[in-house]
N, CA, C and O atoms as a Maestro MAE file, in Angstrom:
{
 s_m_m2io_version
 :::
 2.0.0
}

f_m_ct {
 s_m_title
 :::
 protein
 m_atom[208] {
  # First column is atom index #
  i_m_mmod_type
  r_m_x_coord
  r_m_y_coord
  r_m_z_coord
  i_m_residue_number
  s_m_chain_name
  s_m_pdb_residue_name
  s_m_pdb_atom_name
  i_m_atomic_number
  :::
  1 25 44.255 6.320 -130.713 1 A "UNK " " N  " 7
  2 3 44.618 4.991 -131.137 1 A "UNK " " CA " 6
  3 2 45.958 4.609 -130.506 1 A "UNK " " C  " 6
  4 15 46.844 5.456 -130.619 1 A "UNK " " O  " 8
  5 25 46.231 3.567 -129.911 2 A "UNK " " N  " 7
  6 3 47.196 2.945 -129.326 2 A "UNK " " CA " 6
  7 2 48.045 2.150 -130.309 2 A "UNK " " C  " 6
  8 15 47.717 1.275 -131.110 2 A "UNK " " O  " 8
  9 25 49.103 2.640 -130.057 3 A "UNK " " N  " 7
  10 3 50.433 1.685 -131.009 3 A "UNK " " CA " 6
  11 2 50.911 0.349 -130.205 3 A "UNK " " C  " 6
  12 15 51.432 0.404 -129.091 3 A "UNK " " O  " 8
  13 25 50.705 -0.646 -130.795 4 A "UNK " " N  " 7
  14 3 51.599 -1.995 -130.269 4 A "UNK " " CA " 6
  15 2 52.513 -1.925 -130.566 4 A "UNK " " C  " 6
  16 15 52.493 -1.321 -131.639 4 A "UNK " " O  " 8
  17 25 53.846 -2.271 -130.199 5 A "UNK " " N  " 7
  18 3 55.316 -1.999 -129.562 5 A "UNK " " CA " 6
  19 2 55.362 -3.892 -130.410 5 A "UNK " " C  " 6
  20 15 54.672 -4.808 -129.964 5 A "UNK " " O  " 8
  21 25 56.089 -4.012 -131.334 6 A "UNK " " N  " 7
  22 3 56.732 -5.339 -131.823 6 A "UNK " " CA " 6
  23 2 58.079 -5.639 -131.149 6 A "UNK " " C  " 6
  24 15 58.632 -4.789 -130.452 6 A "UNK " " O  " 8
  25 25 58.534 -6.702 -131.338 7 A "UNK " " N  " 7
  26 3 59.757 -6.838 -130.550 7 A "UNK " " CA " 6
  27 2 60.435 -8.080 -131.244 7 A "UNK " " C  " 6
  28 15 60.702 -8.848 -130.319 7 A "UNK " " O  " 8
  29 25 60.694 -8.438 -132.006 8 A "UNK " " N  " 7
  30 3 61.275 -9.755 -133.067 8 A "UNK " " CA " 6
  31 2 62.904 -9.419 -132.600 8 A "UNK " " C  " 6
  32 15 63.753 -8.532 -132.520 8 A "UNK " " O  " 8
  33 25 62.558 -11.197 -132.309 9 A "UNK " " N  " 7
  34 3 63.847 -11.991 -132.194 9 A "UNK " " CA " 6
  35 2 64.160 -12.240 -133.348 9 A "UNK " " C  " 6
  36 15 63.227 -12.253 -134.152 9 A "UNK " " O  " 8
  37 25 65.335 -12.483 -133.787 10 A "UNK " " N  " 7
  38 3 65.829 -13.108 -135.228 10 A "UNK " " CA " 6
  39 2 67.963 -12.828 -135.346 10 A "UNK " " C  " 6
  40 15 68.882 -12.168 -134.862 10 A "UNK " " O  " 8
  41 25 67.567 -14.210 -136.640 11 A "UNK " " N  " 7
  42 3 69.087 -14.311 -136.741 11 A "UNK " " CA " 6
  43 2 69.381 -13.384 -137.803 11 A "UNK " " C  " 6
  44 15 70.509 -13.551 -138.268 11 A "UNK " " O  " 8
  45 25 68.744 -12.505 -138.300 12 A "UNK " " N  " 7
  46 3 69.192 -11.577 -139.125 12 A "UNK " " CA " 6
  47 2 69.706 -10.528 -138.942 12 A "UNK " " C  " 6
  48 15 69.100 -9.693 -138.271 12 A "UNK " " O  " 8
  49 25 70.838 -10.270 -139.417 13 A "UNK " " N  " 7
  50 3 71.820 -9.034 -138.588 13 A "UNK " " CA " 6
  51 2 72.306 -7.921 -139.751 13 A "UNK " " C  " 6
  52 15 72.737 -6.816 -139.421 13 A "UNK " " O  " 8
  53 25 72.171 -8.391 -141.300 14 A "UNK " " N  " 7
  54 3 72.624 -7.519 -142.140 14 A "UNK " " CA " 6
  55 2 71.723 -6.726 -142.292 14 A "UNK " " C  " 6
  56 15 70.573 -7.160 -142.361 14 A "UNK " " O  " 8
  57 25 72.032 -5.037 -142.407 15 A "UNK " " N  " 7
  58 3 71.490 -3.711 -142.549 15 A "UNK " " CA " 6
  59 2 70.067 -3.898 -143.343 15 A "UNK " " C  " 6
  60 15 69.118 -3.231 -142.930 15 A "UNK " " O  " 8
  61 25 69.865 -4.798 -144.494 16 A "UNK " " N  " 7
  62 3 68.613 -5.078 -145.287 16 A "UNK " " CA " 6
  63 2 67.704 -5.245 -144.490 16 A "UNK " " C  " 6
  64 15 66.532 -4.869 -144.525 16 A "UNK " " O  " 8
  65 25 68.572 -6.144 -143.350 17 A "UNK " " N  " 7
  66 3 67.344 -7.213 -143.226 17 A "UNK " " CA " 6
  67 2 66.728 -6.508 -141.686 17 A "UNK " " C  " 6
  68 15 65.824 -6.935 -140.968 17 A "UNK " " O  " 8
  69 25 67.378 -5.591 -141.559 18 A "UNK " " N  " 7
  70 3 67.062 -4.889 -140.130 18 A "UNK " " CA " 6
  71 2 65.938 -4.050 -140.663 18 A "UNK " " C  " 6
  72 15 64.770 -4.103 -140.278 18 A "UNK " " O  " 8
  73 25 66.330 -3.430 -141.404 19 A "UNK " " N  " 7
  74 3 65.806 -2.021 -142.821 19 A "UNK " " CA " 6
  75 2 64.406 -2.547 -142.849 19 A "UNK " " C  " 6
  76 15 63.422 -2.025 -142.324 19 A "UNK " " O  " 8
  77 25 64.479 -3.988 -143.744 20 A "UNK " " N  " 7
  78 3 63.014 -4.248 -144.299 20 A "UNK " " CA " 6
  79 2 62.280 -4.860 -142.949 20 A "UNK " " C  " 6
  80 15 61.083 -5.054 -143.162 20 A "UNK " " O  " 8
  81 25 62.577 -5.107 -142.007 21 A "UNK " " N  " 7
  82 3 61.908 -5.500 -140.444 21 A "UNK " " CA " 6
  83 2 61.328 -4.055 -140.500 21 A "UNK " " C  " 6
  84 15 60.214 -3.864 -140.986 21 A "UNK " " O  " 8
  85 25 61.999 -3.150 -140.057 22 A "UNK " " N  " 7
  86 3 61.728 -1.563 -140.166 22 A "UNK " " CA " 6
  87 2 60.395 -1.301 -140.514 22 A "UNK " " C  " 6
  88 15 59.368 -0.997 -139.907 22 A "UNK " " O  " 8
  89 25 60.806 -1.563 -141.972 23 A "UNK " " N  " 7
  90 3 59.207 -1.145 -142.539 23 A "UNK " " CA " 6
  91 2 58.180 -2.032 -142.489 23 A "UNK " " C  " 6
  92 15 57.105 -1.661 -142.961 23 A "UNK " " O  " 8
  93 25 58.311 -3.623 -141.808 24 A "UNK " " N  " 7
  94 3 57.103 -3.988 -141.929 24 A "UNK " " CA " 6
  95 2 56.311 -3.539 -140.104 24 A "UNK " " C  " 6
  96 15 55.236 -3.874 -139.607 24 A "UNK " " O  " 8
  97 25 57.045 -2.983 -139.757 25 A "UNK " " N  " 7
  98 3 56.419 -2.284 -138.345 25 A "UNK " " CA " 6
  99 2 56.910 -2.550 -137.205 25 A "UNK " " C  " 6
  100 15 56.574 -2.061 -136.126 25 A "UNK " " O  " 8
  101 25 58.076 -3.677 -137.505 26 A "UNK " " N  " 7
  102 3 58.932 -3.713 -136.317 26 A "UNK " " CA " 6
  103 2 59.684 -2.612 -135.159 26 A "UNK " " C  " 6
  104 15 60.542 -1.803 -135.513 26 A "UNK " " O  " 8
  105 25 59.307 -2.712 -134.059 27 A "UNK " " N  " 7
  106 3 59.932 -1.356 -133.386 27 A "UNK " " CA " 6
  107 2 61.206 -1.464 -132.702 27 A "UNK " " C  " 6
  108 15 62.135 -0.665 -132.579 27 A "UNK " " O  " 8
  109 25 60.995 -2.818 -132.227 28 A "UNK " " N  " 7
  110 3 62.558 -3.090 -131.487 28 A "UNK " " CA " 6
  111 2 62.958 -4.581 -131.751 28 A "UNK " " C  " 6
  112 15 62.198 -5.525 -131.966 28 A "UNK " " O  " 8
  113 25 64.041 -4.579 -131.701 29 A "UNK " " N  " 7
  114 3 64.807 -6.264 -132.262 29 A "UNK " " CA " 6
  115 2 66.134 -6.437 -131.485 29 A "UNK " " C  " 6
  116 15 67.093 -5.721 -131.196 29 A "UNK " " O  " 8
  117 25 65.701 -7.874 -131.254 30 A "UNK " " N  " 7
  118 3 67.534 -8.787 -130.573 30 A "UNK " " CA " 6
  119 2 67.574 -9.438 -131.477 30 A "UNK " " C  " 6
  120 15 66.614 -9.918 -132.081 30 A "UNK " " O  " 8
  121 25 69.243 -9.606 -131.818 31 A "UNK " " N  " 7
  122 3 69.515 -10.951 -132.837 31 A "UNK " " CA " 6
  123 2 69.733 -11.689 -131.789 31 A "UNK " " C  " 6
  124 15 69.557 -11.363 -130.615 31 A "UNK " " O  " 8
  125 25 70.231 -12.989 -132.324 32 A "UNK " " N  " 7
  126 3 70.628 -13.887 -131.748 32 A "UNK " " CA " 6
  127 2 71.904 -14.295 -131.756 32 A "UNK " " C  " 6
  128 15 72.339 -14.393 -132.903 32 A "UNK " " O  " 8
  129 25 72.837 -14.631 -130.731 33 A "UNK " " N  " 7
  130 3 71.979 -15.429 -129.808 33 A "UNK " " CA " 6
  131 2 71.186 -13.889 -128.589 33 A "UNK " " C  " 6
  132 15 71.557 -12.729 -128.407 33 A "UNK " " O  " 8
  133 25 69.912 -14.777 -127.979 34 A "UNK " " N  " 7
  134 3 69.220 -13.696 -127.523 34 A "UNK " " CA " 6
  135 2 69.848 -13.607 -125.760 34 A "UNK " " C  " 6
  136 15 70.206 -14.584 -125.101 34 A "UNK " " O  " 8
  137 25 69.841 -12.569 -125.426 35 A "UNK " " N  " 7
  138 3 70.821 -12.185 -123.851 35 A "UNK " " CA " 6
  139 2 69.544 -11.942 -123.267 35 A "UNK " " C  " 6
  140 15 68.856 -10.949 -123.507 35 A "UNK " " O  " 8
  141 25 69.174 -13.087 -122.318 36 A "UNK " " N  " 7
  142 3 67.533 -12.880 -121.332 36 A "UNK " " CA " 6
  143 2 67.466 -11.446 -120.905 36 A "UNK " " C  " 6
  144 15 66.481 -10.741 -121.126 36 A "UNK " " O  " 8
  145 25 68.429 -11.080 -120.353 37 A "UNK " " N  " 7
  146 3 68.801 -9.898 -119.751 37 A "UNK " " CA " 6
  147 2 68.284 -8.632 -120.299 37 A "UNK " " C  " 6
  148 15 67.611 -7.792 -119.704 37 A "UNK " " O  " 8
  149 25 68.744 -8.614 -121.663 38 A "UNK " " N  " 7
  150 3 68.084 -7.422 -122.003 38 A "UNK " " CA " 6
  151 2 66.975 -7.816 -122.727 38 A "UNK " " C  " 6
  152 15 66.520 -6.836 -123.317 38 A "UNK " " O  " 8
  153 25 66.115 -9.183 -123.019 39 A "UNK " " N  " 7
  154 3 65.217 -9.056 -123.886 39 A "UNK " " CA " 6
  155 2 64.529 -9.052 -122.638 39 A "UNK " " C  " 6
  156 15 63.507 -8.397 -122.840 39 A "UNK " " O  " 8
  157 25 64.551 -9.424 -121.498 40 A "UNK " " N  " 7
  158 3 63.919 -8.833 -119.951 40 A "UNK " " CA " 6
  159 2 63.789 -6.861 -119.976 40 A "UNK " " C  " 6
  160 15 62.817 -6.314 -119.457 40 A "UNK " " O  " 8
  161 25 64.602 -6.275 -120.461 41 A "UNK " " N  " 7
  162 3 64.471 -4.972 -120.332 41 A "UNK " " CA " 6
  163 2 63.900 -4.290 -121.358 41 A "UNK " " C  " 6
  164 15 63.611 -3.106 -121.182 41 A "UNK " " O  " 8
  165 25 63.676 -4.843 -122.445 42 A "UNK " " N  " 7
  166 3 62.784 -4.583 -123.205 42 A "UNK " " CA " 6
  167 2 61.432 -4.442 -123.272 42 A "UNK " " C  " 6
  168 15 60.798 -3.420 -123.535 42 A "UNK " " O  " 8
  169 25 60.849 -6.031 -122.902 43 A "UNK " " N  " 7
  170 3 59.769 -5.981 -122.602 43 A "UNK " " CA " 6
  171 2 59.030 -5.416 -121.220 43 A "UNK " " C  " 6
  172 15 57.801 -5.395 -121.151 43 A "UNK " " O  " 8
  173 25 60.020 -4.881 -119.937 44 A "UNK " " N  " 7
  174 3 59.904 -4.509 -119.173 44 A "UNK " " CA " 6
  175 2 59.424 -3.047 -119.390 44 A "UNK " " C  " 6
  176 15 58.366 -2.569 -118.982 44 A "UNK " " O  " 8
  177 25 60.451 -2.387 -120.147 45 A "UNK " " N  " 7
  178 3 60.130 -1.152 -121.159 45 A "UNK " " CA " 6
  179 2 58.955 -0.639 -121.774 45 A "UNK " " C  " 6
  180 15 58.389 0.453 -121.818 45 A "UNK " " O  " 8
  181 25 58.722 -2.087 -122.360 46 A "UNK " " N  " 7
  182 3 57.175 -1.948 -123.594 46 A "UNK " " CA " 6
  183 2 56.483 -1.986 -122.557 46 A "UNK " " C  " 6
  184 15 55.755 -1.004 -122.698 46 A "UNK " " O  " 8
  185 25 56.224 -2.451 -121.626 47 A "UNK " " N  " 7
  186 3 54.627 -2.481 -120.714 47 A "UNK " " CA " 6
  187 2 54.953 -1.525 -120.130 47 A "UNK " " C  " 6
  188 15 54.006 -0.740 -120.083 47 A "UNK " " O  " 8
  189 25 56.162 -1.012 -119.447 48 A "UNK " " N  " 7
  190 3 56.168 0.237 -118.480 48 A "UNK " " CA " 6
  191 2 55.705 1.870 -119.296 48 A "UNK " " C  " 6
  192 15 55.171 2.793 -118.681 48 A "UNK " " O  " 8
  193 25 56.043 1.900 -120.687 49 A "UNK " " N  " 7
  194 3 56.120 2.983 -121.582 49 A "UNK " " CA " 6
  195 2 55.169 2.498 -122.779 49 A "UNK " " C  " 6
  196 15 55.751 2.935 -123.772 49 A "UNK " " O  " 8
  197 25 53.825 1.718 -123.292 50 A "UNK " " N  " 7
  198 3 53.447 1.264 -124.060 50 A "UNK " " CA " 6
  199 2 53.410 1.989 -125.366 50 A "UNK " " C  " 6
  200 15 53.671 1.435 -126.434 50 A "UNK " " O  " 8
  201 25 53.028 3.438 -125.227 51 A "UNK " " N  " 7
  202 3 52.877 4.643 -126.133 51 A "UNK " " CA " 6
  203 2 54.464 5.314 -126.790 51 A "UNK " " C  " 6
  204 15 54.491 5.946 -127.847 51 A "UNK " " O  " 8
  205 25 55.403 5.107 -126.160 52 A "UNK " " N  " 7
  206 3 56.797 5.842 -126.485 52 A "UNK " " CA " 6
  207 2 57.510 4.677 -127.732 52 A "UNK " " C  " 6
  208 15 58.610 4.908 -128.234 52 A "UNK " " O  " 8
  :::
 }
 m_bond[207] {
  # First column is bond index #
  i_m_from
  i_m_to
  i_m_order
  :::
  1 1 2 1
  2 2 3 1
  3 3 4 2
  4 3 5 1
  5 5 6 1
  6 6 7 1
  7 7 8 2
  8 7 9 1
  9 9 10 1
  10 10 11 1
  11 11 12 2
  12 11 13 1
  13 13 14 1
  14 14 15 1
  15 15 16 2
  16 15 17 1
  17 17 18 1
  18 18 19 1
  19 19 20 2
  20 19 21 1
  21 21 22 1
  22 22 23 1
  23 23 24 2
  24 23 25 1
  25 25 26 1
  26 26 27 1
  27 27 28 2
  28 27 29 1
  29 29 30 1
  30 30 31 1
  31 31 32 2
  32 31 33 1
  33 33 34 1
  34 34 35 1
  35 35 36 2
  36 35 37 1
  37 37 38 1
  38 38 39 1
  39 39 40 2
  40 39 41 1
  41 41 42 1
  42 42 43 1
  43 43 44 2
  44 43 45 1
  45 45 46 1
  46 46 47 1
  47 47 48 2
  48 47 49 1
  49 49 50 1
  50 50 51 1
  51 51 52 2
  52 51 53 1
  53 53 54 1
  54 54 55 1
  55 55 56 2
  56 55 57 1
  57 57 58 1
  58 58 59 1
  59 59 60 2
  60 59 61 1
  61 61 62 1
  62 62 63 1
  63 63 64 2
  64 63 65 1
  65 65 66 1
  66 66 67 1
  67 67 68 2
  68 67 69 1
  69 69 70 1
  70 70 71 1
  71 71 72 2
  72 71 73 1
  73 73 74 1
  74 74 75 1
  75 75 76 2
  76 75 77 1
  77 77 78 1
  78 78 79 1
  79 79 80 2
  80 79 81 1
  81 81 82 1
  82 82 83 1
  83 83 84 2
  84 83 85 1
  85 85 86 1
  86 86 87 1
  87 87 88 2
  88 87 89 1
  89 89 90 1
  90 90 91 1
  91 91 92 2
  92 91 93 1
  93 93 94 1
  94 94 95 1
  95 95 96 2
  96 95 97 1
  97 97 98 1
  98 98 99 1
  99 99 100 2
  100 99 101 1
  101 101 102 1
  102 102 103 1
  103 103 104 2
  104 103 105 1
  105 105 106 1
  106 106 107 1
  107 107 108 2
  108 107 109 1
  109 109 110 1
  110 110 111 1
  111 111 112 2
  112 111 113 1
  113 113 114 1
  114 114 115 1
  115 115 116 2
  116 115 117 1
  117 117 118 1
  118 118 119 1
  119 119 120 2
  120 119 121 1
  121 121 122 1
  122 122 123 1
  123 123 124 2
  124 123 125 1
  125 125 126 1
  126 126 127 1
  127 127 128 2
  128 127 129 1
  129 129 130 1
  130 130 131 1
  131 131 132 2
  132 131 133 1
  133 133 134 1
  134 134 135 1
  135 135 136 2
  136 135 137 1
  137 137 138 1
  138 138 139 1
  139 139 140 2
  140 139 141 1
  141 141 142 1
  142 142 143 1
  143 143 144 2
  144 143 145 1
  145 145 146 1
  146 146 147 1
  147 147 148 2
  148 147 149 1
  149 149 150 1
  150 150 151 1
  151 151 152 2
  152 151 153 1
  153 153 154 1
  154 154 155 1
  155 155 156 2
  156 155 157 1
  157 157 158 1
  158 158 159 1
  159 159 160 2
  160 159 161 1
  161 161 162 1
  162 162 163 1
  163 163 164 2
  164 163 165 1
  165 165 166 1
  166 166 167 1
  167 167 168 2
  168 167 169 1
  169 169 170 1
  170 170 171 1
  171 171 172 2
  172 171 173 1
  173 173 174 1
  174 174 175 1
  175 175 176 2
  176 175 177 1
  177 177 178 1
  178 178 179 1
  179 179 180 2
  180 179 181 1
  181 181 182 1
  182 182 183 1
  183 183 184 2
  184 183 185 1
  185 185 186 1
  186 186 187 1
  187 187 188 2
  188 187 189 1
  189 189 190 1
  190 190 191 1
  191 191 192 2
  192 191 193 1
  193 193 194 1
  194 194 195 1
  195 195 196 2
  196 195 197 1
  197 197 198 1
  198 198 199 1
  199 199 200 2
  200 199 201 1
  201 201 202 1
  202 202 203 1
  203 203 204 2
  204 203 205 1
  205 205 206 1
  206 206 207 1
  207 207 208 2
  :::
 }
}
C-alpha cells in the first residue's frame, strides 16, 4: 500500500495547531507567508521520494 505525502499550507503556527495537523495525517507543512522556493523543494521531494 502506498502512502500519499500531504503538504498543507496554512497560517497556523502555534504548537496545537501543528500537533493536531499531525494527527489528522499531515506529513509536511509551510506557514505563511509561503517561500515558492522551498514549497518548490518540497514537492520536488514528494514526487522524487513518494514512499519516505
Amino acid at each position: 500500500m502506498r502512502k500519499v505525502k500531504i503538504i498543507m499550507l496554512t497560517a497556523k503556527t502555534e504548537p496545537r495547531d501543528l500537533q493536531s495537523e499531525e494527527e489528522c495525517g499531515c506529513n509536511l507543512y509551510l506557514t505563511k507567508p509561503i517561500d515558492p522556493g522551498r514549497l518548490k523543494e518540497l514537492v520536488k521531494d514528494t514526487l522524487e521520494n513518494p514512499a519516505q
